[in-house]
N, C-alpha and C positions, 0 to 999 in steps of 0.2 A: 458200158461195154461198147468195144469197136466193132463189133462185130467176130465171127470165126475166119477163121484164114483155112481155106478148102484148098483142097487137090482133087481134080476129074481125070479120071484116065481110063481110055479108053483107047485101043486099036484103030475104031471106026469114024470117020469123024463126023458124020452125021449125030449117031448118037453122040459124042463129045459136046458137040455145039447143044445139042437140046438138054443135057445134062447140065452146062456150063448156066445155058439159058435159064433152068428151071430153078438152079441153085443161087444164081446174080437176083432171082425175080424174088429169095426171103429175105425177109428184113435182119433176121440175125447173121444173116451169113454178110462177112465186110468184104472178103476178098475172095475172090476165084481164080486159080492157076489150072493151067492145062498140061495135060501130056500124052504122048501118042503111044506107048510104053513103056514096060517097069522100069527101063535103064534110062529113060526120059525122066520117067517119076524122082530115082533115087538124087538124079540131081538136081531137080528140084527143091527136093526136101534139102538137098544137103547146104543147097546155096541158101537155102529161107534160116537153117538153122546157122550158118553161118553169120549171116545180116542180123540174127540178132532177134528172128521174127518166125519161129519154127510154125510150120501148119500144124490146124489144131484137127484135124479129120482129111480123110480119103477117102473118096469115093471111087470104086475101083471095080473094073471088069474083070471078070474071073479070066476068058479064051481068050489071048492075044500071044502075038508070035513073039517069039523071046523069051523070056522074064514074064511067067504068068502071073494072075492075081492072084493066087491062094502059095504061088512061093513068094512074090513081094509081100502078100500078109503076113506071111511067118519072118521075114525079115524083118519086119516095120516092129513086128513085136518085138524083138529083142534089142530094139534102142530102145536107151537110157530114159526116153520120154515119148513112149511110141505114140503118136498121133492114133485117133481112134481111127478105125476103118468101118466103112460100111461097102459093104458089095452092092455090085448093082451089075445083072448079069440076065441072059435070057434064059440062062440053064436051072433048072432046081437039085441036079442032084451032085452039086456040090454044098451046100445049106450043110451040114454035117463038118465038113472040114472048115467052112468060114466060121462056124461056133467051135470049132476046138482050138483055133487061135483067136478067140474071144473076140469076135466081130461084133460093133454095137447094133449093125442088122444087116439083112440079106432083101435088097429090091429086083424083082424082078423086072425086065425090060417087056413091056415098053413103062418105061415110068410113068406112074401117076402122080399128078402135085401133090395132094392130100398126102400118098405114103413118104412120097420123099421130105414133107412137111414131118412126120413121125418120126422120120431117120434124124433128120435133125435139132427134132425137141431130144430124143435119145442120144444126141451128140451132149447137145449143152445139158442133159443131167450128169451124165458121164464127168463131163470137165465140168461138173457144179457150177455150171454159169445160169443166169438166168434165160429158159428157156421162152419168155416171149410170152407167156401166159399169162404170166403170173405165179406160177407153178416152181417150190426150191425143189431140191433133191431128195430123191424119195431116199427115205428110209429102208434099213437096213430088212431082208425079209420080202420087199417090197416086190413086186412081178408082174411089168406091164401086160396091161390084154388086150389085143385089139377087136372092140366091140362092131357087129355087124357086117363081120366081114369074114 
């Protein structure tokens, strides 16, 4: 495996860089694109899907001016091969809406390695890649739980 091809988007660019940072610093992730909002985001995607090279996850801020996260989520869903999303936001009480358009997780800010390490083992089971563990795709029924926390 090459790695996943990520998308960070984020309004703020402080958080972008340390999201960017945190995400270049896992061994499964191969590539990291940036964007400063959703109508940055959409051509990014559109240009990677045109190269031939579509990203395989987003990680995405819910409040940004524009094009929010939770209406780019619902967008992202409805292509043909929607990249997973994971949110990553300072707010909780959108959690509800990022799981009605099947978000593979919701991070709160300020991110921690270890969880955003979760979000992305929850990437690569999702796109049945191998997650870095050792670990294939859980089976059907299956309901991740996060212990000790």
């Amino acid at each position: 495996m090459t790695g996943l091809r990520v998308l960070a988007v984020d309004d703020e660019l402080p958080a972008l860089e340390d999201l960017a940072y945190l995400l270049r610093d896992d061994p499964r992730i191969g590539e990291v694109a940036q964007a400063r909002d959703g109508a940055a985001a959409l051509r990014v995607l559109d240009r990677a899907i045109a190269d031939g090279r579509p990203i395989d996850a987003v990680f995405l801020d819910i409040r940004m001016r524009g094009l929010d996260g939770v209406v780019l989520g619902r967008l992202l869903s409805q292509f043909a091969n929607p990249p997973r999303v994971v949110f990553v936001t300072a707010y909780e009480e959108h959690a509800v809406d990022a799981f009605e358009i099947k978000a593979e997780d919701y991070l709160l800010k300020p991110v921690r390695p270890e969880r955003l390490a979760e979000a992305v083992r929850r990437v690569c089971v999702s796109a049945e890649l191998p997650d870095g563990d050792g670990a294939s795709r859980a089976g059907p029924g299956t309901i991740p739980v996060e212990l000790g926390g």
